[in-house]
C-alpha positions as a Markdown table, in Angstrom:
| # | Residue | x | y | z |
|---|---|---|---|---|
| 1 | Unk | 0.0 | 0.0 | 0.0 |
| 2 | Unk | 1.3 | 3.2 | -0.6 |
| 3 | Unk | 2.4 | 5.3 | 2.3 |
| 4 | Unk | -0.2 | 8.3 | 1.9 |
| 5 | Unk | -3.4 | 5.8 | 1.9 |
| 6 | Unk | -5.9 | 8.0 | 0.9 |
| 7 | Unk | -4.8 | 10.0 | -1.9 |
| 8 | Unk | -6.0 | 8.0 | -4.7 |
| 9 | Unk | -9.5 | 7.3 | -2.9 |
| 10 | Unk | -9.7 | 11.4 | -2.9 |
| 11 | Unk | -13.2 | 12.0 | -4.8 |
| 12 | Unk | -13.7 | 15.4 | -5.6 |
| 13 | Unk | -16.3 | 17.1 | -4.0 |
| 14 | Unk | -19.9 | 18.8 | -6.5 |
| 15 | Unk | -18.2 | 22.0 | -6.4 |
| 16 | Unk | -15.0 | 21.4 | -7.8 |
| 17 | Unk | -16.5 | 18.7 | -10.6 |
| 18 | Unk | -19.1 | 21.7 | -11.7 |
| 19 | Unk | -15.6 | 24.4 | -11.8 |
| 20 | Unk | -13.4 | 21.7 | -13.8 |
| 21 | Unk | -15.9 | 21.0 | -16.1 |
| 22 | Unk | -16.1 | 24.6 | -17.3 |
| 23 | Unk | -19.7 | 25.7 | -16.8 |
| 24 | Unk | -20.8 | 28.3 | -15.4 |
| 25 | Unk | -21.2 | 27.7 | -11.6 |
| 26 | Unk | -23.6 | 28.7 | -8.9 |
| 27 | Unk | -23.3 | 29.1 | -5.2 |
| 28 | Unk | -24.8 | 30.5 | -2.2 |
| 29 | Unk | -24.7 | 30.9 | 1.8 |
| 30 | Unk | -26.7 | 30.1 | 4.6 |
| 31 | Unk | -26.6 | 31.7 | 8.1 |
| 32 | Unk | -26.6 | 29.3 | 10.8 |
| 33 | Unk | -29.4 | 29.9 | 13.3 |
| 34 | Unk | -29.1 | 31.9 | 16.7 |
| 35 | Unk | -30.1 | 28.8 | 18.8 |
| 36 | Unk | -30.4 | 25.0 | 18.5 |
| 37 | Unk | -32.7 | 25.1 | 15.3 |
| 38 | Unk | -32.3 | 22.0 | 13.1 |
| 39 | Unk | -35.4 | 22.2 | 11.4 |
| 40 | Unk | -34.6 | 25.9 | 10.6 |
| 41 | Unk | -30.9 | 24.5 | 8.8 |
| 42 | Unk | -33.5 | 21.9 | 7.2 |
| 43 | Unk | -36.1 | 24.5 | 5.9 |
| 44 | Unk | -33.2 | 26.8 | 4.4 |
| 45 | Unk | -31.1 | 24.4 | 2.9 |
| 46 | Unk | -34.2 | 22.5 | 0.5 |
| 47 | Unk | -34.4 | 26.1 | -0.5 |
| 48 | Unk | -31.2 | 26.0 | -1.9 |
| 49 | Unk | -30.4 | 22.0 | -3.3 |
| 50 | Unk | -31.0 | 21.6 | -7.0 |
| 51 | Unk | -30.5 | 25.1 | -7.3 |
| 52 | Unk | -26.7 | 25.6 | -6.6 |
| 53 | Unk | -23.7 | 23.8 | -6.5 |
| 54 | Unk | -22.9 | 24.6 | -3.3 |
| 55 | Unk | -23.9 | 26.4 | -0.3 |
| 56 | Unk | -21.0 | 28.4 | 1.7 |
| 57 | Unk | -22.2 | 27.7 | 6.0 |
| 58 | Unk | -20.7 | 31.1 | 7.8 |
| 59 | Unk | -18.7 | 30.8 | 10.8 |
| 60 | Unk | -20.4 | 33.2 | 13.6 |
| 61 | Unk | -21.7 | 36.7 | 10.9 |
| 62 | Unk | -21.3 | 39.7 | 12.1 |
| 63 | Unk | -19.4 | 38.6 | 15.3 |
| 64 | Unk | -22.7 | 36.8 | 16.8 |
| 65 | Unk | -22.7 | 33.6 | 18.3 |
| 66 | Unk | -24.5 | 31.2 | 15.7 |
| 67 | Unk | -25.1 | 27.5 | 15.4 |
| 68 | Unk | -21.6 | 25.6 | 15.0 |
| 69 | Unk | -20.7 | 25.5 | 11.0 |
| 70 | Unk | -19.8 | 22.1 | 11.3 |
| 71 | Unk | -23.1 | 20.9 | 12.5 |
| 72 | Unk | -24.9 | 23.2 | 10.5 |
| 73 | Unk | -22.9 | 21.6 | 7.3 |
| 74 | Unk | -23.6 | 17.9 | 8.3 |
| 75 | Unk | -27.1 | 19.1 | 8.3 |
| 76 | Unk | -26.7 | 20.3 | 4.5 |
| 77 | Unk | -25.4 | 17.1 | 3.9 |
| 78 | Unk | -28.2 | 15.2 | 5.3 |
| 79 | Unk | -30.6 | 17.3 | 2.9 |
| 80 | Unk | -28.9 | 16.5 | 0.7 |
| 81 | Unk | -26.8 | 19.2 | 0.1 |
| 82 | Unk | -23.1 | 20.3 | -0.3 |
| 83 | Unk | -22.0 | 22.1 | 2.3 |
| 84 | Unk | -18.8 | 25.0 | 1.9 |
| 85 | Unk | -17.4 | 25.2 | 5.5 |
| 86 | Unk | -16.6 | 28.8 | 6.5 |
| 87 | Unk | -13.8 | 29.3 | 8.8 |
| 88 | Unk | -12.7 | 33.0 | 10.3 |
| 89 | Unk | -8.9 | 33.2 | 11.8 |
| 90 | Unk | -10.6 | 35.7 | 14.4 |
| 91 | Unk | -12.2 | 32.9 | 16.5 |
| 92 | Unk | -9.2 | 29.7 | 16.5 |
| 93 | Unk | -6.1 | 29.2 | 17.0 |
| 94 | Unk | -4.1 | 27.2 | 14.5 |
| 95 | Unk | -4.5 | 23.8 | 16.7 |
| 96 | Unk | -8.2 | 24.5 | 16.0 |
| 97 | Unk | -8.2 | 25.0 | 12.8 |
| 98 | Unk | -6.2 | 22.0 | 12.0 |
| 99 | Unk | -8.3 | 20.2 | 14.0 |
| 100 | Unk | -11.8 | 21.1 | 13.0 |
| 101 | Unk | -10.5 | 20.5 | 9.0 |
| 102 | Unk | -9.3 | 17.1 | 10.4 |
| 103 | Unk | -13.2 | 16.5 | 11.6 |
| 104 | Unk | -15.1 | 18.3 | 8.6 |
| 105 | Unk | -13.2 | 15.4 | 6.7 |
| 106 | Unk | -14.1 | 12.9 | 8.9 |
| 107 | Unk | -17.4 | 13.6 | 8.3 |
| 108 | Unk | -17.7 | 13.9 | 4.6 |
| 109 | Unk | -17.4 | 17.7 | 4.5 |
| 110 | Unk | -15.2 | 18.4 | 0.8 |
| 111 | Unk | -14.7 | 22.3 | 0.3 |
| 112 | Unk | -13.8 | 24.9 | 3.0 |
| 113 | Unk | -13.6 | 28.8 | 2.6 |
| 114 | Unk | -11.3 | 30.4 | 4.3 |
| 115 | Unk | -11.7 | 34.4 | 5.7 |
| 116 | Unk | -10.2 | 36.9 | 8.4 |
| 117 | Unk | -14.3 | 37.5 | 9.8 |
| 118 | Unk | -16.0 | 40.8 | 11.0 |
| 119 | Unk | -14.1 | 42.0 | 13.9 |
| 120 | Unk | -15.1 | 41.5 | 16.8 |
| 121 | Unk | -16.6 | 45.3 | 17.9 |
| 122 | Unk | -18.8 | 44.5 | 15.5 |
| 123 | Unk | -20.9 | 42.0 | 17.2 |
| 124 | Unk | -22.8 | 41.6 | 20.8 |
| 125 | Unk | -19.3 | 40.1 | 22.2 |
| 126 | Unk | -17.2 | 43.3 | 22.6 |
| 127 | Unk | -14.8 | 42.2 | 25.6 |
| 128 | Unk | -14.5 | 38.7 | 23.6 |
| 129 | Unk | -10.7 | 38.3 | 22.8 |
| 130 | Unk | -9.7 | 38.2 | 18.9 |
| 131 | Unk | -7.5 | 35.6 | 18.5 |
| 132 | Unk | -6.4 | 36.2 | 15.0 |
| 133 | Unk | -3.2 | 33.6 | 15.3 |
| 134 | Unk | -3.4 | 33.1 | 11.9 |
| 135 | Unk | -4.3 | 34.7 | 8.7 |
| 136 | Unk | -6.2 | 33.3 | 5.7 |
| 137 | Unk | -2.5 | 32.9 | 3.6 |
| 138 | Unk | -1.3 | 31.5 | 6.6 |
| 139 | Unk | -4.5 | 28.5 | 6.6 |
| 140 | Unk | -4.4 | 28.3 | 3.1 |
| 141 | Unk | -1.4 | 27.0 | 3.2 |
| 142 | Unk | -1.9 | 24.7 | 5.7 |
| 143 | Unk | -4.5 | 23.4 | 4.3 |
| 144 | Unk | -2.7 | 22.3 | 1.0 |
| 145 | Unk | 0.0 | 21.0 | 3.1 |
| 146 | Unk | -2.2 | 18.8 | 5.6 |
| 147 | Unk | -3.3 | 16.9 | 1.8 |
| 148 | Unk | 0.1 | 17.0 | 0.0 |
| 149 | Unk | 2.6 | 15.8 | 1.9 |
| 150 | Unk | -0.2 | 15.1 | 4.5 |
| 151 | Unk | 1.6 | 17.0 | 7.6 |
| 152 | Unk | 0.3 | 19.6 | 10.0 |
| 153 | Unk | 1.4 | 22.6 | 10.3 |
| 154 | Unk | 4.0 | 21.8 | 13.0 |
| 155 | Unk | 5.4 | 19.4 | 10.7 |
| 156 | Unk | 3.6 | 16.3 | 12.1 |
| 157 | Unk | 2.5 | 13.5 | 9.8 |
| 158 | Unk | -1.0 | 12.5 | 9.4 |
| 159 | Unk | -1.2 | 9.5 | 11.0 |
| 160 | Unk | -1.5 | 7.6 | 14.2 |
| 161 | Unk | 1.6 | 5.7 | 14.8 |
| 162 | Unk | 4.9 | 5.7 | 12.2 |
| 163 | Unk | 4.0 | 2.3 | 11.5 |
| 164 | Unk | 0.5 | 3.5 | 9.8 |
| 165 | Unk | 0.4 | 5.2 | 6.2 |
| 166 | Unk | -0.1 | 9.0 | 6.5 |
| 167 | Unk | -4.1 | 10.1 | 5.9 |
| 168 | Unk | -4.0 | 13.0 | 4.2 |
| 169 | Unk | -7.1 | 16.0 | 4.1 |
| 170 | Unk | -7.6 | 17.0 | 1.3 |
| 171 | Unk | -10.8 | 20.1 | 0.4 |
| 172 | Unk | -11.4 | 22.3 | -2.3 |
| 173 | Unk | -10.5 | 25.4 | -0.6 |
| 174 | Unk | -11.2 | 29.0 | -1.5 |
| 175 | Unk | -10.8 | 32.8 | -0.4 |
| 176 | Unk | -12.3 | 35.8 | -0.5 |
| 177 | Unk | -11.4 | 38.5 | -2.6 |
| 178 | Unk | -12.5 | 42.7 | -3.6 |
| 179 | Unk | -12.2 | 43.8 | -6.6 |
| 180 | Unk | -13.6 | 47.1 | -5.2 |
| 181 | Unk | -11.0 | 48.5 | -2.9 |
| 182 | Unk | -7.8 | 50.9 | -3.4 |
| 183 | Unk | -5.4 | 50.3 | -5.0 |
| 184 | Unk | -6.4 | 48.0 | -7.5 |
| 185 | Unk | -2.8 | 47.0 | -7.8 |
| 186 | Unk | -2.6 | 45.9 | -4.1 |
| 187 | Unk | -5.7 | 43.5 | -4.9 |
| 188 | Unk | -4.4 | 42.1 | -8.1 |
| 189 | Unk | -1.2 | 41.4 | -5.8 |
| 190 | Unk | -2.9 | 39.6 | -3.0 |
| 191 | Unk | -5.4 | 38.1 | -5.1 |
| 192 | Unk | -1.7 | 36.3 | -6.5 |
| 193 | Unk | -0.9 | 35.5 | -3.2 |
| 194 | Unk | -3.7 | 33.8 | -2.7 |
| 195 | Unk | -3.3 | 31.7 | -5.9 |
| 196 | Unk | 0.1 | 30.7 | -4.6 |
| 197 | Unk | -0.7 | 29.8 | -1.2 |
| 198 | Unk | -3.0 | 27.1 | -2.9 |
| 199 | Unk | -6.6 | 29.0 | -3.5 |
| 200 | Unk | -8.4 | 26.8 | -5.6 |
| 201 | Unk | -11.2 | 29.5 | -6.1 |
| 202 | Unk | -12.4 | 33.4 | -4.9 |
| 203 | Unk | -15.9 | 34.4 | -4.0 |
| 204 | Unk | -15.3 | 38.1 | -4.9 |
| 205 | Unk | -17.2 | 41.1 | -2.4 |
| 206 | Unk | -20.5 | 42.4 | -3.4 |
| 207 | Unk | -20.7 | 43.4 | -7.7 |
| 208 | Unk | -23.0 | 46.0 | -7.8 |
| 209 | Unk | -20.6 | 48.1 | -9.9 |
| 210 | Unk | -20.0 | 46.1 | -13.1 |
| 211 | Unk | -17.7 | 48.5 | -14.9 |
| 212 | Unk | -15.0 | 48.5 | -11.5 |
| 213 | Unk | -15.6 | 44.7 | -11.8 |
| 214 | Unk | -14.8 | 44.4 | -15.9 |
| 215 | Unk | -11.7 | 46.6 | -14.9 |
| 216 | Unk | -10.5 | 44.6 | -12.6 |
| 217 | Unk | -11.4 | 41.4 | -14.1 |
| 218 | Unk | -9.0 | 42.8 | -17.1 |
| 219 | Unk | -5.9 | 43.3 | -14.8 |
| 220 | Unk | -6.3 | 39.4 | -13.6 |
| 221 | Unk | -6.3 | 38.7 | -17.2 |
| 222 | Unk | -3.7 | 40.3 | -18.1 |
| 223 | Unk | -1.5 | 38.8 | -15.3 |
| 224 | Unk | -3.1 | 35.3 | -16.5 |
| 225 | Unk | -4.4 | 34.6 | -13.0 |
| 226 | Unk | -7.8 | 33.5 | -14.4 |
| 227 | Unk | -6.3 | 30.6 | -15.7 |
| 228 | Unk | -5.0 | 29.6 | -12.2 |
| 229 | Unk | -8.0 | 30.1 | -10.2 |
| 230 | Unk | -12.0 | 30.5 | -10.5 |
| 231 | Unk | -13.5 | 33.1 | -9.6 |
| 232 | Unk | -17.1 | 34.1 | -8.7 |
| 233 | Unk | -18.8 | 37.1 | -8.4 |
| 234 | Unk | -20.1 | 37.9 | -5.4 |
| 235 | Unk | -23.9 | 38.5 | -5.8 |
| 236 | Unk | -26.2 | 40.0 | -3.2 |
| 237 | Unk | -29.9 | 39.8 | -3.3 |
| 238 | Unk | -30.9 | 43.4 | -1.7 |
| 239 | Unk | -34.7 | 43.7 | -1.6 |
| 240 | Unk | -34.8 | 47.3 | 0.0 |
| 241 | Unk | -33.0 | 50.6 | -0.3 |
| 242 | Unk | -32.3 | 50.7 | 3.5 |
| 243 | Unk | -30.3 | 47.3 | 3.1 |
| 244 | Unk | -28.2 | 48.9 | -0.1 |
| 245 | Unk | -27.7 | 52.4 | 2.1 |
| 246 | Unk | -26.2 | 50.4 | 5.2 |
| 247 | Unk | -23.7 | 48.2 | 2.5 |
| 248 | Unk | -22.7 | 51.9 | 1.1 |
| 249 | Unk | -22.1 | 53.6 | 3.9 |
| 250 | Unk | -21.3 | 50.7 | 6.6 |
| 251 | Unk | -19.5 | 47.9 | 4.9 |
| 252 | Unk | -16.3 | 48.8 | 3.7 |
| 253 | Unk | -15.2 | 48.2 | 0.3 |
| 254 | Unk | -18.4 | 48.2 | -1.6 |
| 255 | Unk | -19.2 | 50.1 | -4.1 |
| 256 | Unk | -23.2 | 50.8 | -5.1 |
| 257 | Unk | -23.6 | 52.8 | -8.6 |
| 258 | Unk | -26.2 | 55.9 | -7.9 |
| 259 | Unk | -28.4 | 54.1 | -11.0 |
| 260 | Unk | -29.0 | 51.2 | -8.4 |
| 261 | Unk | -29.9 | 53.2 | -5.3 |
| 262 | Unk | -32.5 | 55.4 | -7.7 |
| 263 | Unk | -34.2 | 52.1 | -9.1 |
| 264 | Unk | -34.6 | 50.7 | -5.6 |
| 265 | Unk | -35.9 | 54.1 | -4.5 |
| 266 | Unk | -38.3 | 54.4 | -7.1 |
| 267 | Unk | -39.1 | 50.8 | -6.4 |
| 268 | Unk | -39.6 | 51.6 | -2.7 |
| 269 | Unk | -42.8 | 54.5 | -3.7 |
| 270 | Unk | -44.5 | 51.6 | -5.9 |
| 271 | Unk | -44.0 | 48.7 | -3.2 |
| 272 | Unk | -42.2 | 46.7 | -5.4 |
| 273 | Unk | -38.8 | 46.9 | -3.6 |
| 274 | Unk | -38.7 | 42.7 | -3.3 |
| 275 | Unk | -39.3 | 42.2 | -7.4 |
| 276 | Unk | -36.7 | 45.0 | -8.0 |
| 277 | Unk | -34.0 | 43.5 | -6.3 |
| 278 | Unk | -34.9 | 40.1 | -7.7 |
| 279 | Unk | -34.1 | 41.8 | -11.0 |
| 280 | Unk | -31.0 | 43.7 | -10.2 |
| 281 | Unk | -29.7 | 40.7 | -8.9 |
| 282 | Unk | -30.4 | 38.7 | -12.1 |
| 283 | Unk | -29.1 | 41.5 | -14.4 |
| 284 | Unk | -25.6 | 41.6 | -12.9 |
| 285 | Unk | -25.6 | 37.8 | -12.8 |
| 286 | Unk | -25.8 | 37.7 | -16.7 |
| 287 | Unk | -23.5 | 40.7 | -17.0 |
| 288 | Unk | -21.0 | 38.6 | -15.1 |
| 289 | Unk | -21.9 | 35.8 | -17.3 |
| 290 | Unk | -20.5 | 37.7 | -20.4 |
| 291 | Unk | -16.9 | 38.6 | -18.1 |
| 292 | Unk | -14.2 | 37.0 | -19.6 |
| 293 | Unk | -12.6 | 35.1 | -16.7 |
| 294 | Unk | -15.7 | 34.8 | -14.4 |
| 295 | Unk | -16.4 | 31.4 | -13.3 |
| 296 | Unk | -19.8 | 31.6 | -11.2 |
| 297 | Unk | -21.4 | 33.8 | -9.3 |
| 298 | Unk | -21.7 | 33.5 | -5.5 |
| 299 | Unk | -25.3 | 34.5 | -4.4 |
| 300 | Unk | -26.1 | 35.8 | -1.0 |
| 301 | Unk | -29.8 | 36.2 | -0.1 |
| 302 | Unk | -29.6 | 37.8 | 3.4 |
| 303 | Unk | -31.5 | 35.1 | 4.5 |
| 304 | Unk | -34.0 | 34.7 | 1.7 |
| 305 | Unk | -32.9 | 31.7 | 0.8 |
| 306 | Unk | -36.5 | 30.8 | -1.4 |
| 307 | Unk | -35.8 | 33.9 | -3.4 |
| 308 | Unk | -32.6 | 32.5 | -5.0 |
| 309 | Unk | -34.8 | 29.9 | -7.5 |
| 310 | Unk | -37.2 | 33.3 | -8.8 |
| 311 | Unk | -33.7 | 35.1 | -8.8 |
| 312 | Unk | -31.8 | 32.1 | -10.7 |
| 313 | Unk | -34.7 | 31.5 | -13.5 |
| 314 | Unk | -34.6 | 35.2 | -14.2 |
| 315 | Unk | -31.4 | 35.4 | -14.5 |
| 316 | Unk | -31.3 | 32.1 | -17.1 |
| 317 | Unk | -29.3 | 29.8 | -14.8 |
| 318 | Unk | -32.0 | 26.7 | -14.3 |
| 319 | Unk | -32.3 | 23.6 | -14.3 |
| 320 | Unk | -28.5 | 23.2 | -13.0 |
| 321 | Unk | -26.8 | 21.0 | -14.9 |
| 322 | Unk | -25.7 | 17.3 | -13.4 |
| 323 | Unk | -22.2 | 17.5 | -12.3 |
């Protein structure tokens, strides 16, 4: 038997078969629940199968204290489903990272997503200590290592005793990535970084402004990094103009054109705010279709999670095909 037992029993997970097949891909998110809600996790996530590839599971929003990602994911897959696990560097050390990738495997759990998380100020937890031992590079790495050669990060093999073969991890792993903040060169740079430190895809921040995203979506191809990576627009689903005004003005690193705001304002006077949004959302879904470089789009309902079928046949993206 070879030495590293598991690598050529590795099956690839939904997500990476749909992105190495070449289609276009879909994905979404869903917000664990505040307490001990299966049936909520349940609810949410028939919403979403059959209609995506994959559904990213975030890792305590906002700084809140949510339902576990890894239970909420082995839900998923009990619907079903095909669970992205989320994981922040502000909440774990490096021992708990390693250890919670070594678990999602255990259970079946084939893609992960890696990401810094809203500080902590922003959530209910203010005197809760960041721990921030790592940062995203830092676990992206890792995570590549713990599957090729199969060691931790301390250098440790994966494997019980030396006289067992070494069980490697293996996910499809991505990161996060924004197009939309200065200086584009500084995001073109890390965005490389990335790449290197074994990304195998980038959910992009909110695309609301489609010519900043065609701009920078020519500097990646110019540096050829499209070729080394997938990347998907991020996609939000904003049904009011109160929720666009608190991304403008709150959430750093967004950018809203005024065109948007005045259609969800006139929207707003005839009560149609919901149907509007549905229809933004769809039109800079096949805008990013036509991106030379784009991948997929990641779509994030705020919770609406039966809005992202209406949203997807508008926007021309169903039936899914069978990957």
């Amino acid at each position: 038997m070879d030495e590293i037992s598991k690598m050529s029993e590795y099956k690839p997970s939904r997500l990476e078969r749909a992105i190495r097949s070449g289609q276009f891909v879909v994905t979404s998110e869903l917000g664990p629940p505040k307490c001990a809600d299966a049936e909520y996790v349940r609810r949410k996530t028939d919403c979403l199968v059959g209609r995506v590839e994959a559904i990213n599971v975030t890792d305590n929003q906002g700084a809140n204290v949510r339902m576990c990602n890894w239970a909420t994911a082995l839900l998923i897959l009990e619907r079903g489903g095909e669970p992205v696990l989320q994981f922040t560097t502000r909440d774990r050390n490096r021992l708990a990272i390693q250890a919670d990738l070594i678990g999602a495997s255990a259970l079946g759990i084939k893609n992960a997503f890696v990401v810094s998380g809203d500080h902590i100020t922003l959530g209910l937890h203010r005197t809760a200590r960041q721990v921030s031992d790592v940062d995203p590079m830092h676990v992206l790495q890792m995570v590549k290592r713990m599957a090729n050669p199969g060691v931790l990060d301390s250098g440790e093999e994966l494997r019980n005793s030396p006289k067992q073969p070494i069980q490697p991890v293996r996910f499809f792993i991505g990161a996060a990535e924004n197009p939309f903040s200065d200086p584009q060169e500084f995001r073109i740079m890390r965005l490389a970084k990335k790449i290197a430190a074994g990304a195998d895809f980038i959910q992009t921040q909110c695309v609301f402004d489609i010519e900043r995203f065609r701009e920078f979506m020519a500097e990646v191809r110019n540096k050829g990094l499209h070729e080394k990576v997938a990347i998907l627009g991020g996609i939000v689903l904003a049904r009011t103009v109160g929720a666009l005004t608190f991304m403008k003005t709150r959430v750093p690193g967004i950018s809203i054109p005024e065109e948007i705001m005045q259609r969800m304002e006139r929207a707003k006077e005839q009560k149609r705010s919901e149907e509007e949004g549905i229809a933004i959302a769809a039109e800079l879904i096949q805008q990013c279709r036509k991106i030379e470089g784009v991948r997929g789009v990641h779509l994030i309902t705020l919770e609406r999670e039966e809005l992202a079928e209406p949203t997807l046949q508008k926007a021309g993206l169903l039936p899914r095909p069978d990957f």
